[in-house]
C-alpha positions in Angstrom: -113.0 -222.7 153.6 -114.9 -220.6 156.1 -111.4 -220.3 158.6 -109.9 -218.2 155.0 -112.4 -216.1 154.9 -112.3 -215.1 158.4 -108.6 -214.9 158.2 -109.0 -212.5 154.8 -111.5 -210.0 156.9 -109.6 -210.0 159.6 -106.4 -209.2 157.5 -108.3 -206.4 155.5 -109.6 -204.9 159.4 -106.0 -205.1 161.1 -104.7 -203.3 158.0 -107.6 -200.7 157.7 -106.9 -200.2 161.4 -103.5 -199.6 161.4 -103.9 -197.2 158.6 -106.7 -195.3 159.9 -105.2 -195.4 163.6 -101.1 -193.7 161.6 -103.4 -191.2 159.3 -105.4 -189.6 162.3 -102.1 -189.7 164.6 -100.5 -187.8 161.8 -103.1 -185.3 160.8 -103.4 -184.4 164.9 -99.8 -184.4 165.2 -99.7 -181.6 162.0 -102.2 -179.7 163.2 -100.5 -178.8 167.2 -97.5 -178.7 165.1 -98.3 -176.2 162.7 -100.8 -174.5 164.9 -98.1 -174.2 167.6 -95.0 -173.8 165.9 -95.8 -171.8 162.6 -98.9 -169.8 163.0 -98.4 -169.5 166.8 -99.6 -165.6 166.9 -103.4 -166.9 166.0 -103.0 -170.0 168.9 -105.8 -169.2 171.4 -107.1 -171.5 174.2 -110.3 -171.3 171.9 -108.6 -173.3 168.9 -107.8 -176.0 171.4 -111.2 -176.2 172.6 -112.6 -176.2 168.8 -109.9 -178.7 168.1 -111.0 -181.0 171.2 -114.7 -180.9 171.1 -115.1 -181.0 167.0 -112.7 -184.3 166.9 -114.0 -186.0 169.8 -116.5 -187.6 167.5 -114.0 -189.0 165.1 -112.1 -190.0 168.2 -115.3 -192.2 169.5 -116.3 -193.3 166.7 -112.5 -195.0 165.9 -112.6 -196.1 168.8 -115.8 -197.8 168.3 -114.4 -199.3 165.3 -111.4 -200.6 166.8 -113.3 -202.3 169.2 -115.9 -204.1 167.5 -113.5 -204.5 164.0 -110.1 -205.2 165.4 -109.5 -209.8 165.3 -108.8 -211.2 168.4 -106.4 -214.1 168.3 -106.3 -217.2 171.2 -102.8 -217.6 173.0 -101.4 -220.1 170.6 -101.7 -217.9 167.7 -105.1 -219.2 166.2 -107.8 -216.8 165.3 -110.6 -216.7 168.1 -113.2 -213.8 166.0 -112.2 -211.6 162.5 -113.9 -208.8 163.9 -117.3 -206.8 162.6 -116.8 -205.8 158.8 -115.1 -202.6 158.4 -115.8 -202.0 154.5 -119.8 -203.0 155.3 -122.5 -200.4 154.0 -125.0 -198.3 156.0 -123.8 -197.0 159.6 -120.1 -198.3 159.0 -119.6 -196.3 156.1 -121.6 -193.4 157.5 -119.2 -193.6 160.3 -116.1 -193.6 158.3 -117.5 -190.4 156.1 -117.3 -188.4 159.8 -113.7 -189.9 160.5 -112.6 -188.7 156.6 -114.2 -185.3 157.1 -113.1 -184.9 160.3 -109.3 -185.3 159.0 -110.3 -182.5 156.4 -111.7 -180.0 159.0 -108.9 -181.0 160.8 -106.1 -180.3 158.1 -107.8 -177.5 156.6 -107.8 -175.7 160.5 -104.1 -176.1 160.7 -103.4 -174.3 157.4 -106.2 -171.7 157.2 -107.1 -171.1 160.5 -110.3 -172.1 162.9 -112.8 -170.5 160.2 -112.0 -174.1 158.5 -113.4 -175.8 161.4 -117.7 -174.1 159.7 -116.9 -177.0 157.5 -117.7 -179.2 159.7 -121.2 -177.8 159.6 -121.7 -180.2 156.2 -121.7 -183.1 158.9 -125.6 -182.5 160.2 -127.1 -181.2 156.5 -125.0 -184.9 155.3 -126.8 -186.6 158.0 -130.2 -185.1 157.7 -129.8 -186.3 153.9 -128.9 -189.6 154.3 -131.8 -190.1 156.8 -134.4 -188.4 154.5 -133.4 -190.6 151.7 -133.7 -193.8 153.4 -136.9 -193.0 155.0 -137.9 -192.2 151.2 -137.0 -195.2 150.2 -138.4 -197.4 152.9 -141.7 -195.7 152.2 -141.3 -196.7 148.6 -140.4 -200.1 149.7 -143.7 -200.1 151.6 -145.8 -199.0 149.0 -144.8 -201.1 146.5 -145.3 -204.0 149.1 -148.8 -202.6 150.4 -150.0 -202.9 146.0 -149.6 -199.2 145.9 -146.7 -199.4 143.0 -144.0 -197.1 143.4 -146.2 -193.7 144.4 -144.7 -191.5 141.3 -147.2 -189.5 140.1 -145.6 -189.3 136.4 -146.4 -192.6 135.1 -150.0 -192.6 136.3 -152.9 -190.4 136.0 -156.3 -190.2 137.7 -158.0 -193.4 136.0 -154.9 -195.5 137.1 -153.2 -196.3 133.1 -149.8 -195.3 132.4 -148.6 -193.0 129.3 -147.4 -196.3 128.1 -150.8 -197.8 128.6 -153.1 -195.2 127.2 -150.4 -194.6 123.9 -150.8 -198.4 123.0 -154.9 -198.2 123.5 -155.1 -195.2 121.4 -153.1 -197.0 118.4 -155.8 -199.8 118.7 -152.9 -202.1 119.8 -153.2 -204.0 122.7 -156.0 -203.4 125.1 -155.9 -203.7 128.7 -158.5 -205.1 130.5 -159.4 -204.3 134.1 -160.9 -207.0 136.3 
């Protein structure tokens, strides 16, 4: 039962491969074609270099991917290792948001021109986001495991009883007692 699921994930990595490997042939391949060919009077050895250096990290990081994702087989056919999950949450999808915006920056440089390529600018503020928010949440993690609770201020006031608390004690109903 375990061989099938190996043999599913690396199914689901070859084909997420192959598709990722066609799409960013085909979005490079537009851009020199259209840069080159149709809006050839705005070519400059600078759009090259913005085109180089701002898709080197997609670049790396599919790379990266194909490496650690793609199954390796043994000689007679039989599957040797399905590869790291592609579809996994955390780094690998953070990794696959730069290759997908990357293609946009990309596509959007070929038909409007390298002004496009300030949208790649959304890459750090994204980042600086997603890091803030799981350092937040780690710290809430924390809390709640050091008897803290969860550290919101709205549901507790200086003596320590919630809304909820103080609401019920008030009708007379029932009353909490502190050890």
């Amino acid at each position: 039962m375990a061989q099938k699921a190996a043999k599913q994930l690396a199914a689901r990595n070859t084909t997420k491969l192959n598709q990722a490997h066609l799409i960013s042939l085909g979005n490079n391949v537009f851009f020199l074609l259209l840069r080159l060919l149709v809006y050839r009077s705005t070519y400059t050895r600078n759009t090259l270099l913005l085109w180089v250096l701002l898709s080197l990290p997609a670049w790396v990081v599919e790379f990266w991917l194909e490496k650690v994702g793609r199954p390796t087989y043994a000689e007679n056919g039989e599957l040797k290792k399905s590869g790291e999950d592609l579809e996994a949450k955390g780094l690998t999808d953070f990794m696959w948001d730069l290759i997908y915006w990357t293609w946009a920056c990309t596509a959007a440089a070929a038909m409007v021109g390298d002004k496009a390529w300030w949208m790649y600018a959304v890459v750090p503020v994204y980042s600086v986001w997603v890091a803030s928010t799981t350092v937040m949440g780690m710290r809430k993690g924390m809390a709640g495991i050091a008897g803290q609770g969860d550290g919101s201020a709205q549901a507790t006031d200086a003596g320590g009883d919630s809304k909820r608390q103080k609401k019920l004690e008030k009708r007379g109903g029932q009353q909490v007692q502190y050890r």
